[in-house]
Structure formats: structure tokens, C-alpha cells
N, C-alpha and C positions, 0 to 999 in steps of 0.2 A: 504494500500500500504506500502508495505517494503521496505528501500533503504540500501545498501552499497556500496563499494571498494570492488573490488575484485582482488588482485595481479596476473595476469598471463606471466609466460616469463617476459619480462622489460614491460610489459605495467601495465597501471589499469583501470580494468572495471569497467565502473557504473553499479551496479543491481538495477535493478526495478523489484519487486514481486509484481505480480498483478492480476486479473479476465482476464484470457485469456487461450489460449488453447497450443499455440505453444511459441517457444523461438524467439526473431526476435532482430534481431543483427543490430548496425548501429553505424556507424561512420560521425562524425559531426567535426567542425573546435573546437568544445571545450573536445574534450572526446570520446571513444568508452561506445558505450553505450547497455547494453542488458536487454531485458524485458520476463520475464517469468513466467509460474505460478504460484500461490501460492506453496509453498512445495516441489519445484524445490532446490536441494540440489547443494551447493557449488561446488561437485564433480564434477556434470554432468555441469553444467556451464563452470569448468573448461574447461574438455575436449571439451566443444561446440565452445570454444573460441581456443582452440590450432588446433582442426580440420578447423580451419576459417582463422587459422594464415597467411596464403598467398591470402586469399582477401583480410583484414583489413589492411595487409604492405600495398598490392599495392594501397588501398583507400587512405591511409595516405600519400600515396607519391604525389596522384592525388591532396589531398588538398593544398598539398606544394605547389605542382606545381601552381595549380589555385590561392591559395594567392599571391605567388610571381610574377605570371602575373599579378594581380590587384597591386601590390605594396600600392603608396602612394594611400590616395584619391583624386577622381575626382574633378580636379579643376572646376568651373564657366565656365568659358574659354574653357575646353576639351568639356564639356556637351552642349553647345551655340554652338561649331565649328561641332561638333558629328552628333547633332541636323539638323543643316542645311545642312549638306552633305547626310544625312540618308532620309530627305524630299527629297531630289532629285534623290535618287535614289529610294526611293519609286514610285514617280512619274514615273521612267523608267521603272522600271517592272511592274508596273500595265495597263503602256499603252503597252509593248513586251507582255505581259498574257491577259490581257483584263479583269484583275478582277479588281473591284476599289474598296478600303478602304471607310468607310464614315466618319472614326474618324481615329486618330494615335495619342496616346499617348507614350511618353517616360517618365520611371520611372527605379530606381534603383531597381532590384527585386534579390533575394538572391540563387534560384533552379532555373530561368528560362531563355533563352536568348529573349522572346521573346511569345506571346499568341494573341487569335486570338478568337473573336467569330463569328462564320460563319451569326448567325440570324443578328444580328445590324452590321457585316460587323466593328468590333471596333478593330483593331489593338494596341498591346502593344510591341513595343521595349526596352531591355536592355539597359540602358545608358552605363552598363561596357564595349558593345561591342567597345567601343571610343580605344580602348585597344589592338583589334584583327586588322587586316588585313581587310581592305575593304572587298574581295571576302567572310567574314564571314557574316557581315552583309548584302553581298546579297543574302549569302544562308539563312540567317533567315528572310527578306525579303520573298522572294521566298517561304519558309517553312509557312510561316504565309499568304500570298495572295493564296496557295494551299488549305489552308481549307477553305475557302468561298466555294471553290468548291467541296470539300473531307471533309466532317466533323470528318473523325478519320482517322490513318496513313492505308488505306487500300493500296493493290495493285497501283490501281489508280490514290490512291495521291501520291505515290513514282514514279511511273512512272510520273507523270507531273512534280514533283520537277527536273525530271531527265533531262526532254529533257531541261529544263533551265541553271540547274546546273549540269552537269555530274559527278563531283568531289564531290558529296554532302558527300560521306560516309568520306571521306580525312577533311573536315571540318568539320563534326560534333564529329569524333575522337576528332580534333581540339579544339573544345569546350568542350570537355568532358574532358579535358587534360587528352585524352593517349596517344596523341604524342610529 
């Protein structure tokens, strides 16, 4: 494996040279970062990263965004009050759906708002969501008691997300910070 900096426009990119077949580009909270195959010259990287230039702004702005909503960290106190409001409205949608949880864990997770395993019925909540708007956390609520019933985002399972939450596409923008 190879690494560099690579200067492009005002940015720098990480190179990673490696056993792989294609270039796969990603932007993260410490760096943009691009991996591609062995023998992959400077040039073509370049331009790979200039023809990219208006997804990697608008990702960079997304991360802004998403840090500065998370600001400081989560107190004791946000995650204990979070906690207990988030049990009860679990408790409300799953008696309004009729699916029931058999587990509900809250944890700080770094890509997710929120996971679900349909077999053990074991729910995982975002603690950041203490952050958002109640109506978010009932739509990841919602989005997570849906696969018990729907194990992947078929038709199906977006239609039942829907008749709960109608707004669901407005809050998941939401969470995605692009609004």
C-alpha cells in the first residue's frame, strides 16, 4: 500500500494505492480521502477529484452542518432526559403499529440514527438524536419498528413508514443534513 497528499484546487487529498479495481472517493470529518489502484497516476486522480468537485463541496458542507448541530458533547443529563422520553414514545408507536421491541438499546453511534434486527426484534437508538426535534426521533422510531416487519427498505416498508409518518422524506433530508 502507497500513501500520499495530493494538492487539488484548495483542498488535499489522501491517496491510498492499493489491490483494487476502481477509484472510490470519500469524504470523512478528518480529510477527503481517495483509494485506487496500484499504478493509478497523479494525473488521473487529479482530474477524478476536480470532476467530483461539486459532490465533495456539498459533503463538506453537510459535515459542517452535522458537527455544528452536534456542537458540544452530550451531557449525562441530555442522555438520562433523551432516554426517558425516547422509552415512551417507543412504547407509543409500538402499541399505534403493533410491533413490539424485545430489547432497546441506546448508544452513541457515529453513521447511524438508529438499527434494528428484525430476528431478536433488538432495537438500537442514537443518543445524538437528544439534538433533533422530537418528530425525528419518531420517525427513526417508526423506521426501526418497520423492519421487524420489512427486513430491507422494500416498497412495503416505505409504505408503512408512511401511513405513520407522512413527512418521513422532510426528516430524513433532516438527518442527513441537507436541509
Amino acid at each position: 500500500m502507497k500513501r500520499y497528499c495530493l494538492p487539488v484546487d484548495d483542498l488535499n487529498v489522501n491517496v491510498e494505492l492499493k489491490a483494487m479495481r476502481s477509484i472510490r472517493l470519500r469524504v470523512k470529518p478528518d480529510g477527503i480521502y481517495v483509494s485506487a489502484p496500484y499504478g493509478t497516476s497523479p494525473g488521473i486522480l487529479r482530474e477524478f477529484v476536480l470532476r467530483n468537485l461539486g459532490w465533495i463541496r456539498k459533503a463538506l458542507k453537510r459535515l459542517d452542518e452535522r458537527q455544528a448541530s452536534c456542537g458540544n458533547p452530550l451531557s449525562q443529563e441530555e442522555i438520562n432526559a433523551f432516554i426517558l422520553r425516547c422509552k415512551s414514545r417507543l412504547e407509543y408507536w409500538q402499541e399505534v403499529m403493533g410491533l413490539y421491541a424485545t430489547n432497546v438499546s441506546f448508544k452513541l453511534m457515529k453513521s447511524r440514527w438508529g438499527s434494528c434486527n428484525p430476528l431478536s426484534r433488538n432495537i438500537s437508538i442514537n443518543v445524538r438524536l437528544c439534538r433533533y426535534p422530537n418528530e425525528c426521533t419518531d420517525y427513526i422510531i417508526v423506521h426501526e419498528l418497520a423492519h421487524i416487519a420489512h427486513r430491507n427498505h422494500s416498497a412495503e416498508f416505505w409504505s408503512l413508514v408512511e401511513k405513520y409518518i407522512p413527512h418521513w422524506r422532510s426528516l430524513r433530508k433532516r438527518l442527513r443534513g441537507m436541509s
